[in-house]
C-alpha positions as CSV (number, residue, x, y, z in Angstrom):
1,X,0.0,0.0,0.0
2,X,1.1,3.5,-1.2
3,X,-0.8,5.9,-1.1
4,X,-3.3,8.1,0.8
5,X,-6.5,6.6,-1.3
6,X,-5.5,3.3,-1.5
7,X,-5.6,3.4,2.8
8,X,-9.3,5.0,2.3
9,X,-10.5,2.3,0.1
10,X,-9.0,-0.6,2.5
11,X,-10.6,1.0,5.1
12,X,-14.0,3.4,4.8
13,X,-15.4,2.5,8.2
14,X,-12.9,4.0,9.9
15,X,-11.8,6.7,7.4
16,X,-14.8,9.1,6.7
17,X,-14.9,10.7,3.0
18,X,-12.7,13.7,2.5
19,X,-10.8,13.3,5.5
20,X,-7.1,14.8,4.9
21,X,-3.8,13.2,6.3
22,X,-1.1,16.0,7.8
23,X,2.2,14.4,6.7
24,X,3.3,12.5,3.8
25,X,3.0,9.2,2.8
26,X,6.5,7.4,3.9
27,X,4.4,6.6,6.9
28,X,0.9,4.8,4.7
29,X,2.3,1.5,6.2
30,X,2.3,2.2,9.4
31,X,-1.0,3.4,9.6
32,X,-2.1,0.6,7.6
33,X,-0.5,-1.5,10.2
34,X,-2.3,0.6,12.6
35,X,-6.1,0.3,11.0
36,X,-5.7,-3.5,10.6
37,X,-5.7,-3.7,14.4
38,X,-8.8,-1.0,15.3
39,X,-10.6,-3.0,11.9
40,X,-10.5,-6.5,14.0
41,X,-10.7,-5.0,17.5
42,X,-13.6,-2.6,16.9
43,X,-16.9,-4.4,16.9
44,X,-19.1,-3.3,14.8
45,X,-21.6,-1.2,16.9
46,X,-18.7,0.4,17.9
47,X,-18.2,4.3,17.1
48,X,-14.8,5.3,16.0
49,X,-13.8,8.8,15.3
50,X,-10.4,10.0,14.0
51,X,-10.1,13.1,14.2
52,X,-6.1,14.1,12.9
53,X,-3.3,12.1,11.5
54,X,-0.2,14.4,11.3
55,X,3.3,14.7,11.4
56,X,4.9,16.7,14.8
57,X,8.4,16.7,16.3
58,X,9.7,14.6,13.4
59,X,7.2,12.2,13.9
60,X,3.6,10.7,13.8
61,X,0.2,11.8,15.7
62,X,-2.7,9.9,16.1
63,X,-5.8,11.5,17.5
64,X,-9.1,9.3,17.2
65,X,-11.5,8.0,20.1
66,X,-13.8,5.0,20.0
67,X,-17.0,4.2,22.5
68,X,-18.8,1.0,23.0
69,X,-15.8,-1.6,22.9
70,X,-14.4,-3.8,25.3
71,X,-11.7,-3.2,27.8
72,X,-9.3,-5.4,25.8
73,X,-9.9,-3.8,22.2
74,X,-8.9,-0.4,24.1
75,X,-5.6,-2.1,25.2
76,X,-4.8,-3.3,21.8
77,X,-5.6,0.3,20.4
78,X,-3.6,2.2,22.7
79,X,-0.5,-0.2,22.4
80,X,-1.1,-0.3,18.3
81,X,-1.1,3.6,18.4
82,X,2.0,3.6,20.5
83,X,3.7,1.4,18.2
84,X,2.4,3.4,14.9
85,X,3.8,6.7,16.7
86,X,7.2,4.9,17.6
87,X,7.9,2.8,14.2
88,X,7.5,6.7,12.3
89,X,9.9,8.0,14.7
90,X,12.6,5.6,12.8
91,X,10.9,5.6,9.4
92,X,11.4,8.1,6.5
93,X,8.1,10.3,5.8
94,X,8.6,10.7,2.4
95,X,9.1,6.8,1.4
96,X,8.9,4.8,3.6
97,X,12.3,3.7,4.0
98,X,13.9,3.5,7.4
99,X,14.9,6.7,8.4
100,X,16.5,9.1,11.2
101,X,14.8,11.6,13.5
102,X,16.8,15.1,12.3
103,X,16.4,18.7,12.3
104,X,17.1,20.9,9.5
105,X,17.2,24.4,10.8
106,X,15.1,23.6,13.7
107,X,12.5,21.8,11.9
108,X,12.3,18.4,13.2
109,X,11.9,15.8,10.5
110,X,12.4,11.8,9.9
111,X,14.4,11.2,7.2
112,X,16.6,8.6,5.1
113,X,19.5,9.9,3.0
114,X,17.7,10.5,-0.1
115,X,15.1,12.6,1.5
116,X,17.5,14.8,4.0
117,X,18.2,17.8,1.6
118,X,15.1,19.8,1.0
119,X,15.0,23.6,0.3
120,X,18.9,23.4,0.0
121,X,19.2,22.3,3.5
122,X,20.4,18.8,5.2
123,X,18.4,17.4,7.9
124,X,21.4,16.7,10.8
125,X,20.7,13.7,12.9
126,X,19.6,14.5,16.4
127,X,20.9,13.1,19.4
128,X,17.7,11.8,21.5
129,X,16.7,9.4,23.7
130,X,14.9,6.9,22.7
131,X,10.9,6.6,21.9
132,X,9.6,6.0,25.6
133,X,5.7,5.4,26.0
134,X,4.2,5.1,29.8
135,X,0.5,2.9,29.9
136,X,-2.4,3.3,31.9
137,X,-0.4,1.1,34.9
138,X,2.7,3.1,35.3
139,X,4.7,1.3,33.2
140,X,7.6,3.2,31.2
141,X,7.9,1.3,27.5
142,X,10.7,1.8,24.6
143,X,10.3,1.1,20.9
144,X,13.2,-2.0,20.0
145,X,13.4,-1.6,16.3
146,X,15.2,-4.9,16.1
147,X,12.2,-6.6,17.5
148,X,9.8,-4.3,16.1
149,X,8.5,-4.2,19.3
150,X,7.7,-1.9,22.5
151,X,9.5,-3.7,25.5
152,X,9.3,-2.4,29.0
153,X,12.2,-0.1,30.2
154,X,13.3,1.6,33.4
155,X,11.4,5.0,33.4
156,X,13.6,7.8,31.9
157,X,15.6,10.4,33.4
158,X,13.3,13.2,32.9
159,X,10.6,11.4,34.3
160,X,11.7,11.4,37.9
């Protein structure tokens, strides 16, 4: 999946008509990735909303709410999202392709190689801790990329 329509088509029951996407389409696959998991956890006579998909910082947003599902599909949701939001954070925007988190002049961007230079400027690799995510019970989770995973982690430094 590539594009921005082809997502709509896979998936109208959670993607209203005319609803517009805020950052390119590097990251389709992730959000496909995402919608797969609401499509089976959602039933039916659930209502989902989302309200903004976007990039910030360098990396993707999800905002959406759902009422009338189980306690379970809410946990799945929240740790899909969680893992959407952290894969992007090591995924090129533009393509797709893995990427850095970088700045270029201040702007805050994931990028690979090919995609670094844009208005005559490079996007310079950041120095950053890593994606951390804290759930519902306290507990402090990090994106591994080798595992594709979120694995529980001590809590960071600027947490305490």
């Amino acid at each position: 999946m590539k594009t921005w329509n082809e997502l709509k088509a896979k998936y109208p029951r959670l993607l209203r008509t005319g609803f517009l996407f805020e950052c390119h389409e590097g990251w389709v696959g992730i959000l496909d990735d995402y919608f797969v998991v609401i499509d089976r956890e959602l039933p039916s006579e659930a209502t989902y909303e989302l309200r903004q998909v976007k990039e910030k910082l360098g990396f993707l947003r999800i905002y959406d709410s759902s009422y009338g599902e189980p306690l379970s599909s809410v946990r799945a949701v929240t740790y899909a999202r969680a893992l959407a939001e952290a894969r992007s954070y090591h995924t090129c925007e533009y393509c797709g392709r893995p990427g850095v988190w970088s700045s270029r002049r201040g702007y805050l961007t994931t990028v690979c190689d090919d995609h670094a230079v844009r208005d005559g400027y490079r996007a310079e690799p950041c120095e950053a801790e890593p994606y951390t995510y804290r759930d519902e019970n306290r507990i402090w989770w990090t994106y591994d990329v080798e595992a594709d995973a979120l694995v529980e982690t001590e809590a960071p430094d600027w947490s305490r």
